[in-house]
C-alpha positions as CSV (number, residue, x, y, z in Angstrom):
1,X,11.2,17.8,-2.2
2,X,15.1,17.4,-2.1
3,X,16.9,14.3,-2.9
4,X,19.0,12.9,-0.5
5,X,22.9,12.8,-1.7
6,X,24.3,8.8,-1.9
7,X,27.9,8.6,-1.4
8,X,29.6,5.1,-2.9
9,X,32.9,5.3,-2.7
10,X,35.4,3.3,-5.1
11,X,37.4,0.6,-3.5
12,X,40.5,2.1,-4.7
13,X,39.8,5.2,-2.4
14,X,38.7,3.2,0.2
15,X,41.9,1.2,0.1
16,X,44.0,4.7,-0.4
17,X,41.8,5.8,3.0
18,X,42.8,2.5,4.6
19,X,46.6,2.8,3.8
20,X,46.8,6.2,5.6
21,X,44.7,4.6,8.7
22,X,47.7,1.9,8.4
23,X,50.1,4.4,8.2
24,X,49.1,5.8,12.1
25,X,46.6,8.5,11.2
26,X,44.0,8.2,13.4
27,X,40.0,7.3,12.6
28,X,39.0,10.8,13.7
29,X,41.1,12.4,11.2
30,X,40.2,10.1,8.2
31,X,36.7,11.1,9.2
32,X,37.2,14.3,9.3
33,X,39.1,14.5,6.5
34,X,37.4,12.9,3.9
35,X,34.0,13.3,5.3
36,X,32.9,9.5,5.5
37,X,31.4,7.8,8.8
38,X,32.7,6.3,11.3
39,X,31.0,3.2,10.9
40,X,32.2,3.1,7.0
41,X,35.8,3.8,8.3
42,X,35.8,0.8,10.3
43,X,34.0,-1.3,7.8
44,X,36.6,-0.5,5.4
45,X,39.5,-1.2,7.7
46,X,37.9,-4.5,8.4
47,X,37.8,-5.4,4.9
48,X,40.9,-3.9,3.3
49,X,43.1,-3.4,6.0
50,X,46.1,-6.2,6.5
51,X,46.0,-6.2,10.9
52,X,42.7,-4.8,11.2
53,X,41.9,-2.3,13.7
54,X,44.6,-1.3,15.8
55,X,42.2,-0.9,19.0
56,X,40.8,-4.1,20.2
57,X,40.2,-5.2,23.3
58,X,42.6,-7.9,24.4
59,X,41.5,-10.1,28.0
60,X,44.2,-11.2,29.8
61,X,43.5,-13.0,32.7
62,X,45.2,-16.0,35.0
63,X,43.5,-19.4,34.2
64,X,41.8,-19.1,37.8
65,X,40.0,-16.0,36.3
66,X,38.9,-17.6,33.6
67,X,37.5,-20.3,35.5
68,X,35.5,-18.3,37.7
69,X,34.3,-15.9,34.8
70,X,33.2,-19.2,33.1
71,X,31.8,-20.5,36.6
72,X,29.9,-17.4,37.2
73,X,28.7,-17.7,33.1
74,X,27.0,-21.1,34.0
75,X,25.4,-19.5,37.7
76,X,24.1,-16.8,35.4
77,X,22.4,-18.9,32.8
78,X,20.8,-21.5,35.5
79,X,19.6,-18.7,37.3
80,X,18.2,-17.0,33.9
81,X,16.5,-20.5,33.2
82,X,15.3,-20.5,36.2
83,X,13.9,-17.4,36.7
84,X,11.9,-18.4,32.8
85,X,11.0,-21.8,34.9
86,X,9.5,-19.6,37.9
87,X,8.2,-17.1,35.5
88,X,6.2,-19.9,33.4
89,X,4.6,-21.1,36.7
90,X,3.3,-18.6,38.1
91,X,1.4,-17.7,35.0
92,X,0.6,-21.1,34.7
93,X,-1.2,-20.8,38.5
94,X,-2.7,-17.8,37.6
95,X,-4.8,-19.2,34.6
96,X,-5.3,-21.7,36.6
97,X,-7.3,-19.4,39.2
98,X,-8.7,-17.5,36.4
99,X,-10.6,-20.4,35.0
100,X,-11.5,-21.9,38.7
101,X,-13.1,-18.3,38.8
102,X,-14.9,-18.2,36.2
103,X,-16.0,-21.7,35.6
104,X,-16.6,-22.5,39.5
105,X,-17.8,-19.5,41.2
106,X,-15.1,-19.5,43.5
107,X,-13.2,-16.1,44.5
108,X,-9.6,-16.6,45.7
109,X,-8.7,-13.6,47.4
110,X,-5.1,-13.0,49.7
111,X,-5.2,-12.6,53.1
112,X,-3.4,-9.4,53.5
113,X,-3.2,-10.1,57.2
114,X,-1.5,-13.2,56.5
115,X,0.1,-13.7,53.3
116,X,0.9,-17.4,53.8
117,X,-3.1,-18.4,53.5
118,X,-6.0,-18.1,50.5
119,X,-9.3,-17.4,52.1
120,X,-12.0,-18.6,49.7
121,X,-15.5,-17.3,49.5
122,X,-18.4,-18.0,47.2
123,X,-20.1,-15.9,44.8
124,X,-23.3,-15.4,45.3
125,X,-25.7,-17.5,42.8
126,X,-23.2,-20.1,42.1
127,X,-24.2,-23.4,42.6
């Protein structure tokens, strides 16, 4: 069985990494370079770096946009609490019919001619 090869990396290469990536090299060739991931490349920028990354995504939008963005936010989580609400219920109704099944004979079954009404029937033997 092999061992697996752990690189750790001393902060003052990290930092001499991060000072070329400040300098305008870009993450693909400091990856490729000195064979480290991308993920640890960006870590390291995070950390050590004095801006940051250079590439993050900046919104700018009129203050009417960001009222409707944070209109159609609100819609969003009322319908998604909603939708949970709804969700809840209708298991809640199901149970319900389980256990009037079970515990009174009765068989609820849909009307597939018409969806809007329950027929119900009794099984035979109960009460």
């Amino acid at each position: 069985m092999e061992k697996q090869l752990i690189k750790r990396y001393s902060v003052s290469f990290k930092r001499h990494v991060v000072e070329e990536y400040e300098s305008g090299h870009s993450m693909h060739v400091l990856t490729r370079r000195y064979g480290v991931s991308h993920t640890s490349l960006k870590k390291w920028i995070k950390q050590y770096a004095r801006a940051g990354l250079r590439h993050q995504i900046m919104h700018i939008q009129k203050p009417e946009e960001q009222d409707r963005v944070r209109e159609l936010e609100a819609r969003v989580a009322a319908l998604e609490k909603a939708l949970a609400q709804s969700q809840l219920d209708k298991l809640m109704l199901e149970t319900i019919i389980e256990v009037a099944e079970e515990e009174e004979g009765i068989v609820f079954k849909k009307n597939i001619a018409r969806k809007s009404s329950i027929a119900f029937t009794k099984k035979k033997g109960a009460r």
